[in-house]
N, C-alpha and C positions, 0 to 999 in steps of 0.2 A: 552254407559251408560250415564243416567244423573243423576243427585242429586238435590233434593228439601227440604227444610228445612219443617218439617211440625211440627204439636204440636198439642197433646190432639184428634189424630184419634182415634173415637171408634173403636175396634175389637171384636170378640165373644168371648166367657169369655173362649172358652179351649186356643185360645192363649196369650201369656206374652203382658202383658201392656209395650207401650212403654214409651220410657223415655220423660223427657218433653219436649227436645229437639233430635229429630232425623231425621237423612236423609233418604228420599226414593230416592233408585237407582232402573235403570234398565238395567238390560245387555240381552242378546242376547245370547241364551243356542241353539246348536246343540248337532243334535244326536237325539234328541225324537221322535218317532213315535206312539205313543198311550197313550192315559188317562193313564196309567199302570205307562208310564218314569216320566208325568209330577207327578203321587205321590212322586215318588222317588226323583226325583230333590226336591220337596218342602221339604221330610223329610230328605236329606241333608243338605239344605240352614237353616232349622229351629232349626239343632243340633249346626250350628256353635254359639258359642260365642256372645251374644251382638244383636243377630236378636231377631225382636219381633213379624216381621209376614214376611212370603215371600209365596210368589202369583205365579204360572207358568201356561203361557198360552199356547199349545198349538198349535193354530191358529198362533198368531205371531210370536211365538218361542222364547218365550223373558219372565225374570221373573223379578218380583218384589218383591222390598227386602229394606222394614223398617227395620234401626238399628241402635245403636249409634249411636253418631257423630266419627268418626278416625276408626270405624272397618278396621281390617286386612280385604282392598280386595283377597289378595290373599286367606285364609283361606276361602273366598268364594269359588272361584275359585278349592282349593283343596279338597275340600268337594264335590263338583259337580263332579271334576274328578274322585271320588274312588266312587262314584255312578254308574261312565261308562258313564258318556254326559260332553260336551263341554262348558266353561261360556266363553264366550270373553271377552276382557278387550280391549279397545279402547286406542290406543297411547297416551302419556304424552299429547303430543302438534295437538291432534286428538280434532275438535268440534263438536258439535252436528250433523251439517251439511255433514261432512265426516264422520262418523260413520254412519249417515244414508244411504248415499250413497256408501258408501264399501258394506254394509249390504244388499242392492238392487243390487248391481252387483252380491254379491254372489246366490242371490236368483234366479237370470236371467239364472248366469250357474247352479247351481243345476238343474232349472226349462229344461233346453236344454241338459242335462246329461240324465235325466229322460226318455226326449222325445226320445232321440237318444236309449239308451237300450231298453224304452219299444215297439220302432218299428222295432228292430231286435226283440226280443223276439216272439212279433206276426204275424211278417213273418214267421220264423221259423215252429212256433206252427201249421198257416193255411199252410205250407206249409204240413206240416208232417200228418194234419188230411186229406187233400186233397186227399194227397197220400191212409191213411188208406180207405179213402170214395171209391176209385178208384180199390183198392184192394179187397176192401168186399163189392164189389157193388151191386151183388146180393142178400147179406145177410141183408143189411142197407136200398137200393132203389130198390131193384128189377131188379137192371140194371148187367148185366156182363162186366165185362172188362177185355176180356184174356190177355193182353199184362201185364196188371198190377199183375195177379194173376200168369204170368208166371215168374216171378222176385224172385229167391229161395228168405226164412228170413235169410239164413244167410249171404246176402250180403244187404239184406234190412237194417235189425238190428242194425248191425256195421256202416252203413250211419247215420241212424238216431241216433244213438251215437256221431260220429263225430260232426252233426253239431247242436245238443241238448248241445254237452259240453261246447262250448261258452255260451251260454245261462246259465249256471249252473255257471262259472265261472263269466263274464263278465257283464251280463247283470244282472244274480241276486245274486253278490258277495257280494252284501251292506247288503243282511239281514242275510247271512252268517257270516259275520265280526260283524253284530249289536248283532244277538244270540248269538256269544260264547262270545262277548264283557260281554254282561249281564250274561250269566252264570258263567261267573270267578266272578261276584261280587253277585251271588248266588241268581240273578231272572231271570223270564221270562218275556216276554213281546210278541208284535202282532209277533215280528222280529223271535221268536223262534217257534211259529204255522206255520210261512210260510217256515220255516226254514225245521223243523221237516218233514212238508209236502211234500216238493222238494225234497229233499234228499230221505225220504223212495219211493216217486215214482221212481227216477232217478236210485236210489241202487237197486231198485228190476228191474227194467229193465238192469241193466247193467248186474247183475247175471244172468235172462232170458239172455241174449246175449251171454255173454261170458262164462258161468259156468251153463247150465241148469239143470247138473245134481244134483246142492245145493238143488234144489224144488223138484225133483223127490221122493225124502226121506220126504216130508211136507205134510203132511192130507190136501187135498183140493186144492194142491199150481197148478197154471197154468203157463204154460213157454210164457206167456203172456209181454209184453213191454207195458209203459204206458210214454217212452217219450214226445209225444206231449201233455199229460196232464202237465207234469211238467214243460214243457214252455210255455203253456198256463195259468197257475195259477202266476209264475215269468210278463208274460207279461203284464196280466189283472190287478194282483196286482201293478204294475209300470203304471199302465193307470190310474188307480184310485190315485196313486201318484201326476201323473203329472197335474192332474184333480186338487187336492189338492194345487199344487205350483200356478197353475194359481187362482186358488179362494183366494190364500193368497194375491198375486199381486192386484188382482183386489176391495180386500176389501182394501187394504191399498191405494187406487185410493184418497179417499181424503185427507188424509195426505199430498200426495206427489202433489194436486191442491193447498191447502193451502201454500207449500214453493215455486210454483211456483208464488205465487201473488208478493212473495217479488223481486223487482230492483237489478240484478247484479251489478251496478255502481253504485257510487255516486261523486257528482261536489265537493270537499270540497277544500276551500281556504285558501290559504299560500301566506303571503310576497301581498297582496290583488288580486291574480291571480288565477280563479279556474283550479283544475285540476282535469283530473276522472281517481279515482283508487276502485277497488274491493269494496264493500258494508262490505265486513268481514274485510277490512282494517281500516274504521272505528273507530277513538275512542271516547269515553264518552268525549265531551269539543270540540271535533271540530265545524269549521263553517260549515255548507254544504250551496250550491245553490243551488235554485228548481226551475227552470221556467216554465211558464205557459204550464198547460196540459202535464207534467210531474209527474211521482209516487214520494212519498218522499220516501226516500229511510231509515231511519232511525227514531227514537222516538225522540223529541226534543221540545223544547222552541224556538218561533218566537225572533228574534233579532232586524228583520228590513224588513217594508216590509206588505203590508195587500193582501188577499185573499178569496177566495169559496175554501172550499177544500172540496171532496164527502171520506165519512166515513162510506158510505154503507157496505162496505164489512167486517166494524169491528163493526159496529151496528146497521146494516140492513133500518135505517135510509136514505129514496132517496135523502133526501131534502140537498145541500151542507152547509155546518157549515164556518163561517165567521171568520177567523183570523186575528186578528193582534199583536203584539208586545206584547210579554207575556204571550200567548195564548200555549197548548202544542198539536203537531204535532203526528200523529203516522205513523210510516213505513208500506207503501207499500198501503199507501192510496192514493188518487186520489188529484191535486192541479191544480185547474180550471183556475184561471184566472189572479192573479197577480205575481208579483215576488217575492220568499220569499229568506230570510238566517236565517236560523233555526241552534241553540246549539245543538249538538247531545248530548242526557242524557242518551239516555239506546241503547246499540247497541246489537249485539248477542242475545246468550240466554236470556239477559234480557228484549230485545224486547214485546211489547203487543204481537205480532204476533207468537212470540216465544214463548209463554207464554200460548197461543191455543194451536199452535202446541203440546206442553206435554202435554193439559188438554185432546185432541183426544187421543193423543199417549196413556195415562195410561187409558183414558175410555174403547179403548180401549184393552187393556191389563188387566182391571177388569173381575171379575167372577162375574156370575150371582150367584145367591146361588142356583138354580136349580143345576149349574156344579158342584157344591161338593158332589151333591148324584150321579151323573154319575163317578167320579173321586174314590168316594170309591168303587162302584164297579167292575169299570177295574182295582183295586187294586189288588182283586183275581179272576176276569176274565179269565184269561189265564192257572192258576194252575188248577180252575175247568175246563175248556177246554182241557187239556193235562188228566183229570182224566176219564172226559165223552168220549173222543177219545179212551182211554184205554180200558174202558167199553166196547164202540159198536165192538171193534177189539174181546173181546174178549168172547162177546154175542155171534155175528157173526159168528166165528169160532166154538163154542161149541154149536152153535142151530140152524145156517144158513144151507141153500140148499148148494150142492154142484155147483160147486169149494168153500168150505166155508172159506177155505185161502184168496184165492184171493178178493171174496165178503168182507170178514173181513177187509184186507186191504183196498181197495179201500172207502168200508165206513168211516174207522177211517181218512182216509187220508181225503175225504171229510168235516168233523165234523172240523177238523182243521184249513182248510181254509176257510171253509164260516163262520166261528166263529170268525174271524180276529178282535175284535172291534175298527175299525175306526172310525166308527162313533161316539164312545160312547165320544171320546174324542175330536171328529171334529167338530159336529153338532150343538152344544148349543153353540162356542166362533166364530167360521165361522157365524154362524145367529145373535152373538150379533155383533161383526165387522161389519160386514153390516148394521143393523143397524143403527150404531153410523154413519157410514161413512155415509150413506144416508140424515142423519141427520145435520151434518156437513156440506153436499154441501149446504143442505137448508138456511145454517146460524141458526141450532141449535143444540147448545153444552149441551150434556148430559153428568152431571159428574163421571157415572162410571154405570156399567150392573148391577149393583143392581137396582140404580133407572130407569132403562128399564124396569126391570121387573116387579119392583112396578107402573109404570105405567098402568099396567093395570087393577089398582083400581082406577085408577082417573074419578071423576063423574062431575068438574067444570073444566074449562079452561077458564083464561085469557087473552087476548090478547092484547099487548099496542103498537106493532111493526106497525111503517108504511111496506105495502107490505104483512104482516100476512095475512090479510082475506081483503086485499084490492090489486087493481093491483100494486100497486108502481109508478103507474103515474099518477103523479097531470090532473086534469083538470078543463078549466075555468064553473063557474057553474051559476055564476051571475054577474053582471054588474050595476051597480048604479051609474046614473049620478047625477050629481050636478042639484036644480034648475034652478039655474042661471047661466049652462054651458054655454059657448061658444061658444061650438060644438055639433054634434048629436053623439050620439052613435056610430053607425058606421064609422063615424070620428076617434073617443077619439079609436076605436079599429086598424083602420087602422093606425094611430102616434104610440100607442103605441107598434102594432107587427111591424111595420118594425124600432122603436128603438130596440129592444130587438131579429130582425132578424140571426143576427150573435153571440148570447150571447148560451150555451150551458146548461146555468142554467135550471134547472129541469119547473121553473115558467115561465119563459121565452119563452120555447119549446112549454109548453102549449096555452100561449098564441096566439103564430103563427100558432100553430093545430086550432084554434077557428076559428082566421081569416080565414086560409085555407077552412074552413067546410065551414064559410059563403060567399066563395068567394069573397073576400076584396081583392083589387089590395093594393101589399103593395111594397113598398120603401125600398132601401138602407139608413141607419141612415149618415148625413155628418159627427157626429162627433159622438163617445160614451165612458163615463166615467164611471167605476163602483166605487161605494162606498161601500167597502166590511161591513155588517150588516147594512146598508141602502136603499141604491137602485141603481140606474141608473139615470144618467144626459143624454141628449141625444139630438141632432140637429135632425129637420127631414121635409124635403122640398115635400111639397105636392102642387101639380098643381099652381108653381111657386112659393108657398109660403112657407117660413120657420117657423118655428114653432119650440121653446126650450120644454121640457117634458120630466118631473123629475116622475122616478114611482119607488115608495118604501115605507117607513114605516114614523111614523110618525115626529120622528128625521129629517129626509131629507129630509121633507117640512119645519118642524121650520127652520131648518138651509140656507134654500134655501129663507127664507122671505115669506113664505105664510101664507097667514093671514085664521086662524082656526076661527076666531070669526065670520065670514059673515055667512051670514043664510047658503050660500052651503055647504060652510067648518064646520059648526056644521052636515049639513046632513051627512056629509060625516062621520063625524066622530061617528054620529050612527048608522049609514050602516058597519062601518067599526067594531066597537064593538060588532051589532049583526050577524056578518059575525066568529067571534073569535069563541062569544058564542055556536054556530052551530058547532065546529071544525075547520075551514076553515078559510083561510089564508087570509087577506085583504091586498090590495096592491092598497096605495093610488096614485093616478094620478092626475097632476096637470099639464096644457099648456097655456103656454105664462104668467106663474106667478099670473096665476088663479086655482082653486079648481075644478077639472074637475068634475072625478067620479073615483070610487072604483071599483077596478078587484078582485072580491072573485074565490079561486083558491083551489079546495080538491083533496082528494085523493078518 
């Protein structure tokens, strides 16, 4: 479960306004199997006391539920229960993080329960049609097969009894237990069509087996067994299950990428000695250490200490962001090059990253409004299916060919299982999850399956992200020298890729691409200093001769003494203005304490 304080959400006018201050929780409902449960659960959750909207998905199997502030959880909880489904409640001293992953273990063994029944199921099933195929081979393929047809039924019969009753118990005990679960609290659902359906095959074959003379007295009845249909509707229905567990799995695939970004450990210091313990150990006020080309492991305030940190992955952003001392850090971001000690300010669920995580988690766990016309109809979906089954049994019977028993049954039993509406309840939150999740690895967060859907009235799209409609890697585009360089060109590029040969920065990288493309013999720097939101200081010894080269902004030439007033340092710095203007990132160069030239660098 989690809780979010929200305030002034619109909702549709049939539901209660909420209050001006109320939490949204979300817990974790088993037991549902069809659009049919998730009504029930909402109009449970929506009788209790103090809710003002509750939302059930599904897909996730998980609901949500704006209400007061101090609501009786449990009064949730018991309300869910006399509905006939499951609300979890997550331990006292349970966080976000373990209740995630309890909830993922449960899901893995469900998911391996499934698979284990539904492959005895349809062994079983092809075993038993095999058999029939081998039996009635002339009548089905043309083919004869005396040994099979020499095998009396009443020793055939009682086998395929024995090992169909596994299957009836074991394999498909769950939608037995779910039907009458729901029929003690006085509905149907998908669990009572497969339910109804197994059982009436199973039961008329057991009476053909054991008792034929109950049908001999039935207008139309055949001393007929239909076994292997009823472990084949148990099997196929437990396929289509497992199908289901794994598409859950895999839509929640970015959820479960997003909490892998975050650092297990962090360095945080005590008595001035660091030590590394758990990342959830943590609290708001500690010191942490982060050295170079290390994740921060936490949200915090720079203390001491300057740096590149890459912040791509919390705003898509390639270019690294320049920290120092009062600057604020976020967890599970990227810290390039110097050494930092950062205040931890928000740890946990209060995290940026934590903070994603719910806004995916509830996007998705939102309804599209398309799902609420799907939701009212598997409402009585099932009752009309139970009434139309009734019908064709007893159309069938009174107008069908002979055997018109048997026909009648067999139809009505038909009409029940293929009627199952899975999809009505699976196909619109499984397509919105996906979605969202697809969306999310891209690095874009959609606030909830409403505005999915509304997307597709959109006629304008803006785009301001580096990386959006561009590759995400800078490259050098232009090059402007000084009149009165120095040096040539190929020079001012050869100093300044092999200063910036070992540097990892996004402009850097590019730079040594260019040289590479124009085959420039380049050098090891003898010394290099970075000036985080400046530039580079840098030694660098070319065919015996050294040479100082400082390449950064305009700050870190003032500071470094060069003189901007000479006619090349005025060029430069119009070169460098209309290199901005264009987009594009100027990155001034200056060797041996002269005004070289300007490296224009886009994306």
């Amino acid at each position: 479960m989690t809780t979010e304080t929200t305030s002034g959400t619109p909702v549709p006018a049939q539901q209660q306004t909420p209050p001006a201050s109320a939490e949204r929780m979300r817990f974790a409902v088993r037991g549902m199997t069809c659009a049919s449960c998730v009504r029930r659960v909402e109009r449970a959750l929506d009788g209790v006391e103090g809710v003002s909207r509750a939302s059930v998905n599904l897909a996730t199997e998980q609901a949500t539920v704006e209400a007061a502030e101090g609501i009786d959880i449990d009064a949730l909880r018991r309300a869910v229960d006399h509905a006939g489904y499951d609300l979890l409640l997550p331990g006292a001293e349970q966080d976000e993080d373990e209740a995630r992953d309890e909830l993922e273990r449960e899901r893995l063994a469900d998911e391996r329960r499934l698979r284990n029944r539904m492959v005895f199921a349809l062994i079983v099933a092809a075993v038993e049609m095999t058999w029939m195929l081998l039996r009635d081979g002339d009548a089905v393929t043309g083919v004869e097969v005396g040994w099979a047809q020499d095998v009396p039924l009443r020793v055939v019969h009682p086998l395929m009894f024995l090992v169909t009753l596994p299957v009836q118990i074991w394999a498909g005990g769950q939608f037995y237990r779910a039907a009458v679960k729901a029929a003690r609290h006085g509905v149907s659902d998908m669990n009572t069509l497969i339910a109804v359906g197994t059982s009436a095959a199973f039961g008329y074959s057991v009476v053909a087996t054991f008792a034929p003379g109950l049908l001999e007295g039935v207008h139309g009845a055949e001393s007929h067994t239909y076994y292997e249909a009823s472990a084949a509707i148990i099997g196929l229905v437990l396929l289509g299950r497992w199908l289901e567990a794994r598409a859950k799995g895999r839509t929640s695939s970015a959820v479960r990428a997003l909490v892998d970004l975050r650092p297990q450990l962090a360095r945080v210091i005590e008595d001035n000695e660091p030590y590394e313990i758990p990342v959830r150990a943590v609290q708001a006020g500690d010191v942490v250490l982060v050295r170079p080309s290390e994740q921060i492991p936490v949200d915090g305030e720079v203390i001491e200490g300057t740096s590149s940190v890459d912040e791509s992955m919390l705003t898509g952003e390639s270019v690294p962001v320049s920290k120092q001392p009062g600057d604020t850090v976020f967890g599970a971001t990227m810290n390039s090059s110097g050494l930092l000690r950062i205040r931890a300010t928000a740890v946990g669920a209060d995290s940026a990253l934590a903070r994603i995580i719910r806004l995916v988690e509830e996007a998705q766990t939102s309804k599209a409004p398309i799902q609420a016309l799907a939701d009212r109809i598997a409402g009585i979906f099932v009752p009309v299916v139970l009434g139309i089954a009734a019908l064709t049994f007893a159309g069938w019977w009174a107008f069908g060919p002979e055997p018109a028993f048997t026909l009648a049954f067999v139809n009505a039993v038909t009409v029940l299982i293929i009627a199952c509406p899975c999809a009505l309840g699976l196909a619109t939150p499984t397509a919105v999850m996906v979605g969202l999740g697809r969306a999310a690895g891209a690095g874009v967060l959609i606030r909830d399956a409403e505005a999915l859907q509304r997307a597709r009235d959109i006629d304008t799209v803006v785009l301001d992200k580096t990386g959006t409609i561009t590759e995400g890697r800078p490259e050098v585009v232009a090059i402007h020298m000084a009149p009165d360089a120095p040096i040539e060109e190929s020079v001012l590029l050869r100093l300044v890729a092999s200063a910036e040969r070992g540097s990892e920065h996004p402009y850097a990288e590019a730079i040594v691409r260019e040289a590479e493309r124009r085959a420039v013999n380049l050098d090891w720097p003898l010394t290099f200093q970075e000036d985080p939101g400046r530039g580079v200081t840098s030694s660098v010894a070319v065919d015996g001769v050294t040479h100082e080269v400082l390449i950064g902004n305009l700050d870190l030439m003032e500071s470094k003494g060069i003189d901007g007033t000479t006619r090349g340092g005025m060029r430069l710095a119009f070169e460098a203005e209309q290199a901005q203007q264009r987009g594009e990132t100027a990155l001034l160069v200056a060797v041996d304490g002269h005004a070289a030239g300007v490296i224009a660098v886009a994306d």
